[in-house]
C-alpha positions as CSV (number, residue, x, y, z in Angstrom):
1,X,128.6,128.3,319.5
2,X,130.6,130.3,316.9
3,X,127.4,129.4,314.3
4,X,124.7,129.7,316.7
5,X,126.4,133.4,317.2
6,X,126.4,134.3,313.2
7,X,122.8,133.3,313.7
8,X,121.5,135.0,316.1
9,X,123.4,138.3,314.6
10,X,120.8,137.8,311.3
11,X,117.8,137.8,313.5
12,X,119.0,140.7,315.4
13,X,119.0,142.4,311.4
14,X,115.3,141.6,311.7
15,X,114.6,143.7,315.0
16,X,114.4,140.5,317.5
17,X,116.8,140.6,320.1
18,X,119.5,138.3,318.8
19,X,119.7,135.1,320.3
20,X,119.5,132.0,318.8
21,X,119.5,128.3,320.5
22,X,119.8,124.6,319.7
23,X,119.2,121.6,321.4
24,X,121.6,118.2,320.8
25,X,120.3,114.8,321.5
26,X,122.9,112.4,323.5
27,X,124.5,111.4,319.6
28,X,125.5,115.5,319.3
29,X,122.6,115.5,316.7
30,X,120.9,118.9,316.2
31,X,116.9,117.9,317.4
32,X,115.7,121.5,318.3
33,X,116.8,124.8,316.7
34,X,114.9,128.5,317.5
35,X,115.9,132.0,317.4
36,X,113.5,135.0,319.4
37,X,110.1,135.2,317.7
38,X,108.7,137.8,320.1
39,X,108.4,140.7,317.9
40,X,107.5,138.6,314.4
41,X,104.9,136.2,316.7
42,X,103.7,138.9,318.7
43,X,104.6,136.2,321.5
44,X,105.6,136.8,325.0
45,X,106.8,133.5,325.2
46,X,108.9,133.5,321.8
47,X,112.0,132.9,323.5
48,X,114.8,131.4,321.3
49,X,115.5,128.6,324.1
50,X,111.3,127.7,324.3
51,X,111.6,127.8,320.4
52,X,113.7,125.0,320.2
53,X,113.3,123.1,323.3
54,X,109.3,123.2,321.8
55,X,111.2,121.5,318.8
56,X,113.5,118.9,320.0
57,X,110.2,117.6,322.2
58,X,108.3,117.0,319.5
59,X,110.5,115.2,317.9
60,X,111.8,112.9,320.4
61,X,108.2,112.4,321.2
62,X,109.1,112.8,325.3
63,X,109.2,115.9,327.2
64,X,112.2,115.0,329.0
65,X,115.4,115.8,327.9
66,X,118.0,114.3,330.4
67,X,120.1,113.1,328.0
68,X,119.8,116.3,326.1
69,X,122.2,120.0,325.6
70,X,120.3,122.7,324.6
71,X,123.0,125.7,323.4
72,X,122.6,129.5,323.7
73,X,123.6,132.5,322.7
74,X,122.7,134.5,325.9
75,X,122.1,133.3,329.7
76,X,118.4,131.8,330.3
77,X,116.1,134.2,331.5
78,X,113.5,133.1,334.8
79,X,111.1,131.8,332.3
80,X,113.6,130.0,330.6
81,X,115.4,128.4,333.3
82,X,112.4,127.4,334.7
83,X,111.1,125.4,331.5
84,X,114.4,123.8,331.4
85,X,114.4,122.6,334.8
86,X,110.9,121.4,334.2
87,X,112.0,119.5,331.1
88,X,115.2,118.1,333.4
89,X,117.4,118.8,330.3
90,X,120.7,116.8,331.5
91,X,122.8,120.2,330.5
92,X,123.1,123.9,329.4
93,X,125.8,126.2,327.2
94,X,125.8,129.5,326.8
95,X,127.7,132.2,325.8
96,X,126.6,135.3,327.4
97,X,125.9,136.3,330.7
98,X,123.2,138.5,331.7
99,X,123.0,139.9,334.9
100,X,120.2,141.8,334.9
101,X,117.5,139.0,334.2
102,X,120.1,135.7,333.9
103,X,118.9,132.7,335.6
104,X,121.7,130.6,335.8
105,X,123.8,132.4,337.6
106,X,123.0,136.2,336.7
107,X,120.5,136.9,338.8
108,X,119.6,133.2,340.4
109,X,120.2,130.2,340.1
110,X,117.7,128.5,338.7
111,X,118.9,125.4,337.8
112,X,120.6,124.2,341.6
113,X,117.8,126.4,343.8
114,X,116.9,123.8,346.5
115,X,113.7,124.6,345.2
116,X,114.2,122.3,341.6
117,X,113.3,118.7,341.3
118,X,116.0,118.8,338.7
119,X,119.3,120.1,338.8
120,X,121.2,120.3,335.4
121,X,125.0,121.0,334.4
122,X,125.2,124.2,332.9
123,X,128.5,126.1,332.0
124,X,128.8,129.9,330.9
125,X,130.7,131.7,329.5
126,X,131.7,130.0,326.0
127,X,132.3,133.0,323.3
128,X,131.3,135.4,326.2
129,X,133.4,138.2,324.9
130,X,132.0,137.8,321.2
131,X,128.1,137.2,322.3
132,X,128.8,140.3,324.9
133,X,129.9,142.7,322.0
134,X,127.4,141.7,319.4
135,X,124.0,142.0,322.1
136,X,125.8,145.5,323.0
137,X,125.9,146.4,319.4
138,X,122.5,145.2,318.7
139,X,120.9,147.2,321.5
140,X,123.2,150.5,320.9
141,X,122.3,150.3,317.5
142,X,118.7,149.9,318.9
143,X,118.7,152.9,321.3
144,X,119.8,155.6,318.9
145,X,116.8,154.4,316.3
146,X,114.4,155.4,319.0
147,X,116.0,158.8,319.5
């Protein structure tokens, strides 16, 4: 997480919100990797978590990813969740919570509403205090630009 942090913090430099994400097959081996690509793709769904789940697919060759972790820098948003639960990945990390738009426990819970075909592990909370500080800097930093 400690990595996936110092990553995230470079595309923050770049003006995307910074959070970065990896998925790891059921060997621990790195088979997805994204970062936001909202603002550089002009894409709505240029999520760091859709970035790399998009990537470990592909190269597994198999939409679902039960055996699979996919790692984060900030708590899942609705979208998020949702394509997680629809690609039953077996379980979730992440660092920050959000609760204003979190989905795995901000919010909702997205991944154990009776209303998912899939319900996945997920545990919060890994470098919370360290992921907190540097998405408050970022957006600080962001508002007093703008004034």
């Amino acid at each position: 997480m400690g990595r996936l942090l110092r990553r995230a913090n470079r595309v923050g430099d770049s003006g995307e919100v910074p959070v970065a994400a990896l998925v790891l097959d059921c060997h621990g081996r790195c088979i997805g990797y994204g970062v936001n690509r909202r603002e550089r793709d002009q894409d709505p769904l240029g999520h760091a978590e859709l970035v790399a789940l998009q990537q470990a697919t592909s190269i597994r060759g198999d939409w679902r990813c039960n055996s699979c972790t996919l790692l984060v820098t900030l708590e899942p948003c609705p979208m998020c969740a949702g394509a997680l639960v629809q690609a039953r990945m077996g379980q979730v990390i992440f660092a920050a919570k959000d609760p204003k738009r979190g989905a795995m426990g901000g919010t909702i819970d997205l991944s154990s509403h009776e209303s998912a075909h899939h319900h996945m592990r997920v545990i919060g909370g890994v470098l919370e205090r360290e992921a907190s500080q540097m998405l408050e800097c970022w957006f600080r930093q962001r508002r007093r630009r703008s004034v």
